[in-house]
C-alpha positions as CSV (number, residue, x, y, z in Angstrom):
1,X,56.2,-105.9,-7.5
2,X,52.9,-104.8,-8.9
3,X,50.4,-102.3,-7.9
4,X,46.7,-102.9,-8.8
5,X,44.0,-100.6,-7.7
6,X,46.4,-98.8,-4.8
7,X,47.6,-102.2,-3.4
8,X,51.1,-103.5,-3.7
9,X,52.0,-107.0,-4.8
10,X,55.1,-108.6,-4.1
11,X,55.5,-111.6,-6.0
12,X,58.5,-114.2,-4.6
13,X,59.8,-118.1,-6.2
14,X,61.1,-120.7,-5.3
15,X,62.4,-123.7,-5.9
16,X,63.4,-127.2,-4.9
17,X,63.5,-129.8,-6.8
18,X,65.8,-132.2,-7.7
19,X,67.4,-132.3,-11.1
20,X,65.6,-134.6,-13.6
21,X,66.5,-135.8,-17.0
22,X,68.8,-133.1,-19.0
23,X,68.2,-130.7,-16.2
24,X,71.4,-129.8,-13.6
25,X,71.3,-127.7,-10.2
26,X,74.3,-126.0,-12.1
27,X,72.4,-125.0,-15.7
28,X,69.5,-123.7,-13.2
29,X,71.4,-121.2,-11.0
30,X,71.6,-117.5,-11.5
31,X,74.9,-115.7,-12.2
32,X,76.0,-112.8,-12.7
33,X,75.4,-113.4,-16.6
34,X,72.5,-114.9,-16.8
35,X,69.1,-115.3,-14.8
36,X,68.3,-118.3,-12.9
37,X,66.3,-119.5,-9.6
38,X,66.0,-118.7,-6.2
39,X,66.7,-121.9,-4.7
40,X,64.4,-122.4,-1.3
41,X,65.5,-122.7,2.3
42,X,63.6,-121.5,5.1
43,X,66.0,-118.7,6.1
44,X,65.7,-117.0,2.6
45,X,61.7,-117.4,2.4
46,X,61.7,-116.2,5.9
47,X,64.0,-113.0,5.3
48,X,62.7,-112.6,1.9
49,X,59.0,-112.4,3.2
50,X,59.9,-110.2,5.9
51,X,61.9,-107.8,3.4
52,X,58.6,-107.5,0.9
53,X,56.4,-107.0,3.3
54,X,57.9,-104.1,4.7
55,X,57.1,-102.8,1.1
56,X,54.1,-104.3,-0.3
57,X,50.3,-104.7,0.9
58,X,49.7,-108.4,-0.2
59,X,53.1,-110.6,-0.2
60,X,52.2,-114.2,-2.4
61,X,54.9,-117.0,-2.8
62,X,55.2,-119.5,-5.4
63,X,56.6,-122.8,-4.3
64,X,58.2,-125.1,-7.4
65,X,58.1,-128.2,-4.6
66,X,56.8,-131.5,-4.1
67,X,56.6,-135.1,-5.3
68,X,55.3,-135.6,-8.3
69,X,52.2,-137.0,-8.6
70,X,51.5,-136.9,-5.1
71,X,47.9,-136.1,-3.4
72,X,49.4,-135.5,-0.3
73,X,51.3,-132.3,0.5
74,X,55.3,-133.1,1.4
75,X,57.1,-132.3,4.8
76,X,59.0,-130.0,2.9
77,X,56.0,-128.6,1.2
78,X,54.6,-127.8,4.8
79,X,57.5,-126.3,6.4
80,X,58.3,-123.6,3.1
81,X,54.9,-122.5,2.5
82,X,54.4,-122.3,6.5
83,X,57.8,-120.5,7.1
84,X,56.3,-118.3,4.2
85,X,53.0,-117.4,6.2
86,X,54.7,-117.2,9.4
87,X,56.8,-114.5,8.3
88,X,53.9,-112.5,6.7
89,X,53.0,-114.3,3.2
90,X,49.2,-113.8,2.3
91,X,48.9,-116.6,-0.4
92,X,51.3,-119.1,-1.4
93,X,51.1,-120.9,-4.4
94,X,52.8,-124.4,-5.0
95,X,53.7,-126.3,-8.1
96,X,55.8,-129.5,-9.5
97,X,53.2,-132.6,-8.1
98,X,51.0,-132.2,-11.3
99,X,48.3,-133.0,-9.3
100,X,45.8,-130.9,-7.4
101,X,46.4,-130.9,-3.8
102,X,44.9,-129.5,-0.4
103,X,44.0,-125.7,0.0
104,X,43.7,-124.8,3.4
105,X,43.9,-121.7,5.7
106,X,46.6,-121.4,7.7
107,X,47.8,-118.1,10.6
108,X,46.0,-115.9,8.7
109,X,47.3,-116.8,5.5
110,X,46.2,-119.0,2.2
111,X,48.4,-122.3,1.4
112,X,47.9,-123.8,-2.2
113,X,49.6,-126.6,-2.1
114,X,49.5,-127.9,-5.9
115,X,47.4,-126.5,-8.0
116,X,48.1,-128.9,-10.7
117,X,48.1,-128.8,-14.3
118,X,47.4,-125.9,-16.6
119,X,47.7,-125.2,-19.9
120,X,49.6,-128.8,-20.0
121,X,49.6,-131.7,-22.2
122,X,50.3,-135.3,-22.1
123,X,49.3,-136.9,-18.6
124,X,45.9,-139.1,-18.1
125,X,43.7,-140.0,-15.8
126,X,44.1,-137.0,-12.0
127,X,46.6,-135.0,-13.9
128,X,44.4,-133.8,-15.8
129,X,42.0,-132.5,-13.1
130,X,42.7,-128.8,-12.1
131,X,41.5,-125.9,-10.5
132,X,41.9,-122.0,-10.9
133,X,42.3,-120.3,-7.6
134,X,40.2,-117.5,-7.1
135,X,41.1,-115.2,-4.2
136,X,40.0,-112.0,-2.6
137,X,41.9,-109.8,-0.1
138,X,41.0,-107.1,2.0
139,X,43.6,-105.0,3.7
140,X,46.6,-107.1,2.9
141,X,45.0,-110.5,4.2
142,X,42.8,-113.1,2.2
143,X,39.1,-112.4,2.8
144,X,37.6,-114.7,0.5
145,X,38.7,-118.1,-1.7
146,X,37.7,-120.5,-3.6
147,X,38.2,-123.0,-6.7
148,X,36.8,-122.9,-10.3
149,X,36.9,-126.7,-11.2
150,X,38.9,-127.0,-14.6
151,X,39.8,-129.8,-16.4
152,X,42.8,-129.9,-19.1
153,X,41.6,-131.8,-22.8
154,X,44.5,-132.1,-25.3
155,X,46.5,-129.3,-23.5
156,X,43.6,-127.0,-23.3
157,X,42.2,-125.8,-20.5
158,X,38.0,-126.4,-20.0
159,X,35.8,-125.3,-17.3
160,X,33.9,-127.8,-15.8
């Protein structure tokens, strides 16, 4: 939760991915000893959402989801961050293709679905080709969006 300038922000993340290389489902998980992630399933985004918004102005979800590398949004991309909007989500941000992918309005809401690289070093070629989201609300709902074209040079990001 934050408040800026009398609004309330509830920040919510996800995430479902599967494990790669020295990463495990197991080493990821919260406990009650040490932090972890919320793992994502429509019924917990949906009663999550509902929950902040009860308590905040502006309700934004980040989304760790996707297939690497991929231009194209997911199924499973679709149905979280739409599931997110449907139960009262503003923005939702998504993550994990390293790629930019489509923006694009959706029941009143604002789905990012990859926003790709940033602050991020050793890919070529699209990977390198980011945006920064700029986005303005007005009472509680996005009024106004729109992309600042960045690109990433030796793990630095550049505005274009």
């Amino acid at each position: 939760m934050l408040e800026r300038w009398g609004v309330t922000f509830a920040f919510l993340a996800y995430v479902d991915t599967a494990a790669e290389g020295s990463y495990s489902q197991a080493n990821w998980d919260a406990t009650d000893d040490r932090p972890g992630v919320a793992w994502a399933s429509i019924e917990e985004i949906v009663a999550d959402v509902t929950s902040a918004t009860a308590v905040a102005d502006v309700v934004v979800v980040s989304l760790h989801v996707g297939v690497e590398y991929s231009t194209t949004p997911s199924d499973l991309q679709r149905m979280y961050a739409e599931a997110a909007i449907d139960a009262g989500a503003s923005l939702v941000l998504g993550h994990h293709a390293h790629v930019l992918q489509p923006v694009e309005e959706y029941n009143g809401g604002l789905i990012a679905y990859s926003l790709g690289n940033f602050v991020f070093d050793g890919f070529d070629g699209s990977s390198n080709v980011t945006a920064i989201l700029r986005v303005t609300f007005e009472e509680g709902q996005v009024s106004d969006w729109g992309l600042i074209p960045v690109s990433i040079a030796g793990g630095v990001p550049i505005l274009d």
